[in-house]
N, C-alpha and C positions, 0 to 999 in steps of 0.2 A: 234061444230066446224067442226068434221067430213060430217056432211053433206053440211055444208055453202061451205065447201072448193070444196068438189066432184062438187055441182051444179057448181061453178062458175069456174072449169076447164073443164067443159063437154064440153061444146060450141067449146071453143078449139081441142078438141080432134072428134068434129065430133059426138060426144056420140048422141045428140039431136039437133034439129033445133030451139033454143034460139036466140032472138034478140041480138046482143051486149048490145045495149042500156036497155035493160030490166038487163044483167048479171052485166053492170055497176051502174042502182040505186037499185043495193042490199045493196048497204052498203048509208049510210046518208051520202049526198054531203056536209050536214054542222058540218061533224065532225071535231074537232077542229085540227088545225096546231101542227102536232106532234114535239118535240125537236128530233133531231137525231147527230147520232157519227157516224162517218166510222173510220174501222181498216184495215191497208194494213201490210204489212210485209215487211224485206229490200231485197232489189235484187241481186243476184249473179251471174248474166249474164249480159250481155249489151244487149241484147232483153226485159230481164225482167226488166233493168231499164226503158228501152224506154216503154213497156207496165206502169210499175208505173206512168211516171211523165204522160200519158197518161191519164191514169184514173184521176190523183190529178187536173190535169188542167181541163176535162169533170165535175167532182163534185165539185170544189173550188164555181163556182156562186149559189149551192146550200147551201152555208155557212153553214155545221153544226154549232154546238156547240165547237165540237174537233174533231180532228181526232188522233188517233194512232198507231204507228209504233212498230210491233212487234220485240222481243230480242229472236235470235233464240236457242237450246234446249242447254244448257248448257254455254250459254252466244257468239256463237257461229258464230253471227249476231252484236255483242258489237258496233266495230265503221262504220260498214255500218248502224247499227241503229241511231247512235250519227249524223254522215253526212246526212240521209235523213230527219229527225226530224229536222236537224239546217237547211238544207235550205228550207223545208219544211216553216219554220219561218220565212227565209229572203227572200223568192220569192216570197212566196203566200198572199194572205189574211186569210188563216187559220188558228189554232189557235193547234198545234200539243201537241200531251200527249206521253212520250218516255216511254216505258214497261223496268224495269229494273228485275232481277231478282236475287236469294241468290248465286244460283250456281256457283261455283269454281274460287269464288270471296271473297280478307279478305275484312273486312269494311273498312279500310283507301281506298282501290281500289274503292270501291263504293261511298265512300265520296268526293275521289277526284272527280268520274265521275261525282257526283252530282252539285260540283261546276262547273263544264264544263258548265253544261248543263243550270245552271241559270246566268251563267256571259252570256251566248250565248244569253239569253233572254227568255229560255223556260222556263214553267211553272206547267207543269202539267206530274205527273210520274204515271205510272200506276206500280203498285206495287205486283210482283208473287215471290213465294219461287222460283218455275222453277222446271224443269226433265233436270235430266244427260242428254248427249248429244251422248251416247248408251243405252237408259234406264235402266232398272233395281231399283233397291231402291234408295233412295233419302239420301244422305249424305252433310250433313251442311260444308262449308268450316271449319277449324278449327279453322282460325280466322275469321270468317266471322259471318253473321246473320242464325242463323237455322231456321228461317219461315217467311211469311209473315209479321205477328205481327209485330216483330221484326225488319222488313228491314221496314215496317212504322214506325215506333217512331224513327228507325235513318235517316229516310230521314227527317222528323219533325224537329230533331237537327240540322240540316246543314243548312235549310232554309225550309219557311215557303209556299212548294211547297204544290197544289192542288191536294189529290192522290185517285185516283182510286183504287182499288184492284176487284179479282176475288169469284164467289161463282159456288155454283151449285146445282139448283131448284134438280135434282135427284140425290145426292148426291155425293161425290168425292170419287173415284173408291179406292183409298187409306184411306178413313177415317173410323174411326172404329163401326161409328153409325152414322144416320143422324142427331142424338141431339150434339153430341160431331162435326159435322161437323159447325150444324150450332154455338154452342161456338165457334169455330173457328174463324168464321165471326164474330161473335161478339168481337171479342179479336182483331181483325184491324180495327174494327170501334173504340173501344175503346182506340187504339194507337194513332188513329188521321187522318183515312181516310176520304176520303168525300161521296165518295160514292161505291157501287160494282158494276159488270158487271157480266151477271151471262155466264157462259157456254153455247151455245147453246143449244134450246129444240124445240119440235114439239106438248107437249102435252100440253098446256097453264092451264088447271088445277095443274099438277104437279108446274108450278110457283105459281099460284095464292095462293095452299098450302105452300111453300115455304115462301113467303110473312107472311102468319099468322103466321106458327112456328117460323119466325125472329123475329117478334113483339112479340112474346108470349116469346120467349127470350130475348127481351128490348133490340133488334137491332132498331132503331129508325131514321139509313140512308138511302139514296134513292138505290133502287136495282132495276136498269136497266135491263129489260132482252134482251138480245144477238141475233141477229136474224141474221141464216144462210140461203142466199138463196141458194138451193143446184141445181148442176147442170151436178155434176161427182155423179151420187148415191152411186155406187161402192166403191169409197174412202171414200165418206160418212161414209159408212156403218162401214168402220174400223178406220177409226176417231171415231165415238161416241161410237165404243165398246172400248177404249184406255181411253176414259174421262167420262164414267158415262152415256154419253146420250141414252136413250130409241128412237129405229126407229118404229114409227108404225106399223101397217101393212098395215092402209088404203095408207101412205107415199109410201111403196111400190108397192102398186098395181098401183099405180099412174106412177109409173118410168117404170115398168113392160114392157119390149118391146122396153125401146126408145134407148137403149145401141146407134142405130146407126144414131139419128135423134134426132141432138143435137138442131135445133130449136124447136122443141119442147117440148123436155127440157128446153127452154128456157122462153117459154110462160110456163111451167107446173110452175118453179122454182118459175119465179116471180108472178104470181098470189096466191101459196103457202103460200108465203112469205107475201104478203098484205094482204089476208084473214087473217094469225094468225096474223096481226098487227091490222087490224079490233077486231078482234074476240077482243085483249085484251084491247083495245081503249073501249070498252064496256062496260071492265071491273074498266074503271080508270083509266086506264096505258096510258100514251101519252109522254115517251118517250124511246127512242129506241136506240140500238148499232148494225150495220151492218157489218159483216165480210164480205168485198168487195173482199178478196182472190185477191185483185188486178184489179179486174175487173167493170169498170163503168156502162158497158149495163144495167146489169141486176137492181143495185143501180138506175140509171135512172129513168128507166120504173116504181122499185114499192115507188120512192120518189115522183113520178109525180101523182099518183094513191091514194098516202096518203097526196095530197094537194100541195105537195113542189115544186114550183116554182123557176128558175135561175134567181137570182139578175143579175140587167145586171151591170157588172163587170169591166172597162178599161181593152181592149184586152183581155178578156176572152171571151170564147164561153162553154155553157155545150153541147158537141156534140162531137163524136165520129169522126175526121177527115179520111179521107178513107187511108192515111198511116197509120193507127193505126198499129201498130204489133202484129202478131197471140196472143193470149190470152196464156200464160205463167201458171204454176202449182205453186202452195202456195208448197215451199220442207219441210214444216211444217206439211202439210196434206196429208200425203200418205194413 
């Protein structure tokens, strides 16, 4: 993968005199039509709304499967999450999945918010224990759910919602072994999830191992791997040391220099991003979860590159109109 990737950002970078067209049939044009998710997060500005419903309107004619509205770090995001998931539902053609989480929430709170959310029409909950909202250790409400597991089998009780939950191909930075990580996973498939989403990664053998040790644990759900196209390195870099993820070094050398030449960053990010979607389309894998951080460009460019074409939409357009507003920070990803 490391070399598939370098060739195919060289060009870009000037490294070498490569055809486009030569950098473009390196991967098989009859590779199959990938399924794909996009995950945005709720806004806390009025810039960073106008940048969301910006993005959800450019990717809605790319109809995922779902898309999902993240629940910010100790619940903290609660009803801008509930308000952009329900009109998410009642404006678009999309099909939204709302992240709830354990933290600083008893289960009647949660069970209420659950009915909220299926009288509203929504269907699909993505299901995370969650981090305090000053980190530190992780404490269970005291009337609340203390895990994951657990917050799936009580959303199961209340209605017969489609749930997602979270894993992580290099393990979770809190767990005490990556055997006991992946029982874990096993214990919310076992509750009644349908499928997981894993954490972001860069090394696709660390998934593809992942994959065998779940099976070899008689996890027997789909485990979607997560794909970040990265475009800020720097905050990258203290994101995946916060959650488990491993940064290459070839990733790095890649960014190396571009601190102040963000389109190039931008071509580095997304062809990144499609080569490790390549790579693992090769391997079997053909469906996908994108952290769009809010932003559609880059989502664009490598869902058009992995086959995905805009359904033409009544009044939709997938394109970027030129009042778009400055691109906005995920206050999730520092």
């Amino acid at each position: 993968m490391e070399a598939t990737i370098f060739l195919s950002v060289a060009p870009f970078l000037g490294i070498c005199p490569v055809d486009l067209e030569d950098v473009l049939s390196m991967s098989s044009p009859r590779a199959p039509r990938p399924a794909v998710s996009f995950e945005f997060f709720p806004p806390k500005t009025p810039a960073a709304e106008a940048q969301l419903w910006a993005a959800i309107r450019a990717l809605e004619p790319l109809l995922p499967d779902y898309v999902s509205v993240t629940y910010g770090a100790g619940g903290s995001t609660r009803d801008k999450t509930f308000e952009t998931v329900t009109r998410i539902f009642s404006e678009t053609h999309l099909r939204p999945a709302a992240h709830l989480t354990c933290v600083g929430q008893s289960r009647s709170e949660i069970e209420d918010l659950l009915r909220r959310y299926w009288s509203a029409g929504v269907r699909h909950i993505v299901a995370l224990r969650g981090d305090p909202p000053t980190g530190g250790a992780y404490e269970p409400h005291p009337d609340g759910f203390a895990n994951a597991a657990e917050l799936v089998a009580g959303i199961k009780r209340v209605a017969n919602f489609e749930i997602s939950v979270a894993c992580y191909p290099e393990t979770h930075p809190q767990a005490n072994s990556p055997q006991s990580d992946i029982e874990n996973l096993k214990r919310k498939f076992d509750a009644g999830a349908d499928r997981a989403i894993t954490q972001f990664f860069f090394d696709n053998q660390s998934y593809l191992d992942f994959l065998d040790r779940a099976a070899a644990a008689g996890v027997s759900g789909a485990i979607v791997p997560g794909i970040l196209p990265v475009t800020q390195f720097g905050q990258m870099t203290k994101f995946a040391a916060m959650c488990g993820a491993k940064v290459p070094d070839w990733l790095a050398d890649l960014f190396d220099g571009l601190d102040e030449d963000p389109d190039t960053r931008r071509l580095v990010a997304a062809m990144v991003a499609t080569e490790q979607m390549r790579s693992l389309q090769s391997s079997g894998i053909n469906e996908f979860h994108i952290y769009t951080l809010n932003r559609a460009d880059l989502t664009l460019g490598i869902c058009r590159r992995m086959g995905l074409k805009p359904a033409q939409l009544m009044g939709v357009k997938a394109t970027l109109s030129q009042d778009t507003p400055p691109m906005q920070r995920d206050p999730n990803f520092n």
